[in-house]
C-alpha positions in Angstrom: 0.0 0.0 0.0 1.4 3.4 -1.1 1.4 6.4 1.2 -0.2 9.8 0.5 2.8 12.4 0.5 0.9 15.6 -0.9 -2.8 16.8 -0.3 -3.5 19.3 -3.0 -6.8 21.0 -2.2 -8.3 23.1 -5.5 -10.8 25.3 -5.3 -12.7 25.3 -8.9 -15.3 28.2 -10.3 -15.9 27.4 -13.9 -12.7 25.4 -14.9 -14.4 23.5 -17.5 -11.7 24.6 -19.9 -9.0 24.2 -17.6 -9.3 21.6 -14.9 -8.1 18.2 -17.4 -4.9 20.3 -18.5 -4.7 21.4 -14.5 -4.4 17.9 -13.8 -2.2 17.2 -16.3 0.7 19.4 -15.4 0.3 18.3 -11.8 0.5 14.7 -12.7 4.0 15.8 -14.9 5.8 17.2 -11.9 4.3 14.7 -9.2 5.6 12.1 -11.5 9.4 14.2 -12.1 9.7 14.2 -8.1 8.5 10.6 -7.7 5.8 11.3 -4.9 2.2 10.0 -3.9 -0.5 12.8 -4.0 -4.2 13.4 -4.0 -6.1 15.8 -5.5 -9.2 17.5 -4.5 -11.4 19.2 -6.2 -14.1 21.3 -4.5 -16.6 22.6 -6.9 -17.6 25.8 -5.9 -20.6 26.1 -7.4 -19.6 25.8 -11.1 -22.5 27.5 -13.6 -20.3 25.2 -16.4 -19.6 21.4 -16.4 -16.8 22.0 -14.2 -18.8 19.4 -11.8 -19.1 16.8 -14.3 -15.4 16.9 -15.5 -13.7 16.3 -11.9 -16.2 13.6 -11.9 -15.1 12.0 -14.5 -11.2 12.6 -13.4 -12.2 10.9 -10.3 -13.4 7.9 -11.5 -10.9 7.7 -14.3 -8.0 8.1 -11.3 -7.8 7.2 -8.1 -5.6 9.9 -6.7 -9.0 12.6 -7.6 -11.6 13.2 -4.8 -14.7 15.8 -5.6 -16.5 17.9 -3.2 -19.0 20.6 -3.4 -18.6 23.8 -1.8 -21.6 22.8 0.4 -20.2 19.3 1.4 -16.8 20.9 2.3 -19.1 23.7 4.7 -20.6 20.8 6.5 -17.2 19.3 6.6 -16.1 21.9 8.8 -18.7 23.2 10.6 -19.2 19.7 11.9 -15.5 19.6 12.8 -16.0 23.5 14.6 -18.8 22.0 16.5 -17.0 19.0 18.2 
C-alpha cells in the first residue's frame, strides 16, 4: 500500500476549460519528483460542467476526490462544533 505524501486541495469556479490540463501538469511534476498525491477538487458552485469533469477525473483516477462547496461547509462546521 502506497502512502499519501501531498494533499493538493483546488478550489474550482468554472474550470471546464482548464481543470483536465490542471491535472495534467500536476500529474508531470508529481511524476518528475517521484511522490504519492491526492487531488481534490471542491466545486464551488460551477455554472459550467466544471462538476461533471472532476467527476469524471475521479473515476478515471484514483488519486482525484470531488466535493462541493456545500459538502466541504458541512465538513467543517461539523469539525467547529466538536
Amino acid at each position: 500500500m502506497s502512502t499519501t505524501n501531498l494533499i493538493i486541495v483546488v478550489p474550482c469556479y468554472n474550470e471546464e476549460k482548464t481543470i483536465e490540463t490542471f491535472y495534467n501538469a500536476i500529474t508531470k511534476e508529481m511524476d518528475n519528483l517521484k511522490e504519492e498525491f491526492e487531488v481534490i477538487f471542491i466545486n464551488d458552485g460551477s455554472k459550467d460542467k466544471t462538476k461533471e469533469i472532476a467527476k469524471k477525473l475521479s473515476i478515471d483516477y484514483e488519486c482525484i476526490k470531488t466535493l462541493s462547496w456545500r459538502e466541504c461547509k458541512e465538513l467543517f462546521d461539523n469539525l467547529n462544533d466538536n
